[in-house]
N, C-alpha and C positions, 0 to 999 in steps of 0.2 A: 361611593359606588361608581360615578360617572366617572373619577380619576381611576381606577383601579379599571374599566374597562379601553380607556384610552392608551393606558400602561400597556396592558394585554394588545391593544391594536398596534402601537410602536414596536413591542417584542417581536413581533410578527413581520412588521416592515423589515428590521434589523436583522433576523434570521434571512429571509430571500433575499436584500440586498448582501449579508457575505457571501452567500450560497452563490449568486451571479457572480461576485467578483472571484470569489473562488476557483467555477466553471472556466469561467472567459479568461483568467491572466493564467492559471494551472495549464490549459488547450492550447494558450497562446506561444508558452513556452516549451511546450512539448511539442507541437506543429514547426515551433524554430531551429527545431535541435535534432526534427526527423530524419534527416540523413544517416545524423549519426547515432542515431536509436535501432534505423536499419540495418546499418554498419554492426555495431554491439552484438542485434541480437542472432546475425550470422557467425559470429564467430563463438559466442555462448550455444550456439547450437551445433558449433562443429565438433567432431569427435572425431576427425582422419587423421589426424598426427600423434594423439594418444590413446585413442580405438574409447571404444564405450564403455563407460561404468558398466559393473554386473546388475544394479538396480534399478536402469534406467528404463525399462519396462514398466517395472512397478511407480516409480516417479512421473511416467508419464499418464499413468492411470490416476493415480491420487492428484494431482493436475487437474487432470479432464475431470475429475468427480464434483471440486473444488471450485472449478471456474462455473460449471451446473447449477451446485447449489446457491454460488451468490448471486446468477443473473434467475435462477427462478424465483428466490427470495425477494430476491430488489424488484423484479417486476410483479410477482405474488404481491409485496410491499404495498407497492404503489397503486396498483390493481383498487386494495384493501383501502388504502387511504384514502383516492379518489371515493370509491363507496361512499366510504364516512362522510367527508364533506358532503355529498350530493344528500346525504340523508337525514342529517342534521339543521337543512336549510330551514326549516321550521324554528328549533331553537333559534340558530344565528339571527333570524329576522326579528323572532320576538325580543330580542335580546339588544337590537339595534338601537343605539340612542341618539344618533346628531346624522341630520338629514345631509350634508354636508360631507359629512368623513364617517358615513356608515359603511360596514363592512362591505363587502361584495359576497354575499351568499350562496351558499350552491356552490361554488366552483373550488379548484382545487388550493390554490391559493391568494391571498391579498392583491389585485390589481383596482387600477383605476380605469375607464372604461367612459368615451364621451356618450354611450348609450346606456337606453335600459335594459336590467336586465331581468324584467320581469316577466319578459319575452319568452317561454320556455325553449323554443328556438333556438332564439339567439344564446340564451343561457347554454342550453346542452353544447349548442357549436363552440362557443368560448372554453366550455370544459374539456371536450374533445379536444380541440386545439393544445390547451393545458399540459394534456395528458399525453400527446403526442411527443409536445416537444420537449418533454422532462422525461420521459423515458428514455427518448433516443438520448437525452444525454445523461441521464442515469444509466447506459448501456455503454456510452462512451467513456466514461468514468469508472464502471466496474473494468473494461476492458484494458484503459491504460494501470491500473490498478493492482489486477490479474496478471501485468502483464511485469510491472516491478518487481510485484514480491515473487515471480517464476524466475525471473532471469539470476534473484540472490538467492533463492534455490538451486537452479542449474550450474552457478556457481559455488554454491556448499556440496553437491553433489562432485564434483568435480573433486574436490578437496577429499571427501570422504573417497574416492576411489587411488588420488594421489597417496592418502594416508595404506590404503589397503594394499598398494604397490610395495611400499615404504616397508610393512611388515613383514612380507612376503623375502625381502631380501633376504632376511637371516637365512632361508630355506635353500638361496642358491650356490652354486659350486662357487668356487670363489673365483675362478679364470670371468664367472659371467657376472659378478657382485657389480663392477667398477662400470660396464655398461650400461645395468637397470639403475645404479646409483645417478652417471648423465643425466640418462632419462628422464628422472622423478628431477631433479636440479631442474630442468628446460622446462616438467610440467609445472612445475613449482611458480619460475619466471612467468609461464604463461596465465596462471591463474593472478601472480600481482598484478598482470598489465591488466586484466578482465576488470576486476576488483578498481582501478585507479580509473580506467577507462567509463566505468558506471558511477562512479562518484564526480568525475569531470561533467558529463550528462544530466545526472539527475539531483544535483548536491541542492541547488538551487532552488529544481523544482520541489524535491522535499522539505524545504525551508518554506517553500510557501503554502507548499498542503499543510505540513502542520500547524503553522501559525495562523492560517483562517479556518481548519478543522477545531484549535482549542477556541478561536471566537464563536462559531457556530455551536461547538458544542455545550459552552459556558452558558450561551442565553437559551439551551435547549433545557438546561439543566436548571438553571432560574424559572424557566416558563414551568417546567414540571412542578419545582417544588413550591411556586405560588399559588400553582390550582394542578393537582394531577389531572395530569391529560396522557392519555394512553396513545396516541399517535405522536405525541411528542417524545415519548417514551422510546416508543417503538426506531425511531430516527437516532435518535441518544444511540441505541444499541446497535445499527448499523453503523455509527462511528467509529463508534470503540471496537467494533469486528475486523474493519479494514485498518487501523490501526494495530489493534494487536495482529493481527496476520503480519503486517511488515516487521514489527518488532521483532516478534518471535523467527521471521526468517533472517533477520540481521543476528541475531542470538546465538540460532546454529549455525550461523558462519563463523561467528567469533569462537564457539565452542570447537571447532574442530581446526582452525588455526592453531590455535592454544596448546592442541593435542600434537600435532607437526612433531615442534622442538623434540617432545619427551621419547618420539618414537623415532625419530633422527639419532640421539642420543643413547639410545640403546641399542645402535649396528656397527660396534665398534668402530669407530670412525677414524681413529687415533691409529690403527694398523693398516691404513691405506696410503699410497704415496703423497707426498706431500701438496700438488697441483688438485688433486682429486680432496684430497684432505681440507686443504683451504676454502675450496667451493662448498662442501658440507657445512663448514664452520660458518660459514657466511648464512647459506641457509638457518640455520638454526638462529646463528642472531638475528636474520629477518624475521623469524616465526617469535622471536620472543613481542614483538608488536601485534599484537593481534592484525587479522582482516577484517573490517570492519566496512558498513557503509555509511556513509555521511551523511547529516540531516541540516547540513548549511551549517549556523549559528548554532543549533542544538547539538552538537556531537552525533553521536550513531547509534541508528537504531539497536535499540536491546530492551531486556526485559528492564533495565536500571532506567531506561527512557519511558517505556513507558507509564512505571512510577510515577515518574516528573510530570508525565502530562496530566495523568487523573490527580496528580496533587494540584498541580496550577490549576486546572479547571476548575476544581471543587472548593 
């Protein structure tokens, strides 16, 4: 019994310490790269050279809905969690076995503490404090977060409007074919530089979210299935939310690359001069590589990714 709750107290060290180094090197490296995160996200939000998607209305709604739901969730979340702790402090105490390396009760998570804290005082101000500064950075973390998987949106948006250009050719007179054909060519060019430019950026930092999100959430998933615990639970399924969210936005950028080539290939390309012909033909071998975004060492994000991770974790 006395091993099996020291286990349980180690789980608990090990989970907040990846969760810190996670916070601090993930911040670190994204505060180093801010320039050119600014940079990025002006030119993914410009639309004066090739005028606005028809959907970008509706995109910028489901957005705003999206970015709502996960900071009222995450702070609802934590809200919920704090509660629990604070209420459970009866259990936790009785439960306590080594004067020494007993828990810290009552508060939000495992610290060490040169006082007491049986102090209700002092205990609620340490929890306050707790709660304070893990929100704001549970609020800074949804926020760079929110703000990844929007930009491979705005980018798959872009594509889906390139692709709706693309279709629209067949319909025009053909003296104006060779012009809107440039056109999509230059928007084309302009979405691989988007595309190369957020993978040069973030290739890294997604290499390190994922690789201390499957540590974190491997011993989250251990600690469940040793004793179910429902606030451990409940953390498990904000991982794998903001995971699948990126996945699935890296997905539909690859699904609609994909689509490029086929719809390229259907404006008969082969009856246009041979400078304008070439350029086509080029595109379409570019579109046979997918758009993809980079996840370091792991390849790109997609639904085939994140497979990989709930297999490695479990």
């Amino acid at each position: 019994m006395m091993l099996a709750k020291i286990e349980k107290w180690e789980q608990k060290k090990n989970i907040m310490l990846n969760k810190t180094i996670y916070f601090v090197y993930s911040f670190s490296l994204y505060l180093g790269n801010l320039n050119d995160i600014v940079h990025l996200a002006k030119k993914v939000q410009s639309f004066e050279e090739f005028g606005e998607p028809r959907d970008l209305p509706n995109f910028k709604n489901r957005q705003n809905k999206l970015m709502k739901f996960l900071y009222v969730n995450s702070v609802g979340g934590m809200l919920g969690y704090s509660a629990w702790s604070y209420l459970e402090e009866p259990t936790c105490r009785r439960t306590s076995f080594d004067q020494y390396r007993r828990e810290t009760c009552g508060v939000l998570v495992p610290i060490y503490v040169p006082f007491n804290l049986d102090n209700p005082l002092v205990k609620n101000s340490v929890l306050m404090a707790q709660i304070f500064h893990i929100v704001v950075s549970l609020m800074c973390a949804i926020t760079v977060s929110c703000f990844m998987f929007t930009c491979i949106d705005m980018i798959t948006l872009k594509m889906q409007h390139l692709n709706e250009n693309l279709e629209g050719v067949k319909e025009l007179p053909r003296d104006q074919k060779k012009g809107k054909l440039i056109w999509c060519i230059n928007y084309h060019v302009h979405i691989i530089g988007l595309t190369e430019e957020y993978n040069n950026i973030f290739s890294t930092i997604n290499a390190v979210h994922f690789t201390l999100s499957g540590v974190i959430m491997a011993l989250l998933i251990y600690q469940v299935l040793q004793e179910v615990v429902l606030k451990q639970a409940i953390q498990l399924l904000g991982w794998f939310l903001i995971i699948g969210l990126t996945c699935h936005a890296g997905q539909k950028l690859i699904n609609e690359s994909f689509s490029l080539s086929e719809i390229v290939y259907c404006l008969d390309w082969y009856e246009y001069d041979s400078q304008l012909k070439y350029y086509i033909q080029i595109m379409m071998i570019r579109s046979q590589k997918e758009l993809s975004i980079s996840a370091g060492i792991f390849n790109q994000f997609s639904y085939q990714f994140f497979h990989f991770v709930r297999i490695k974790i479990f």
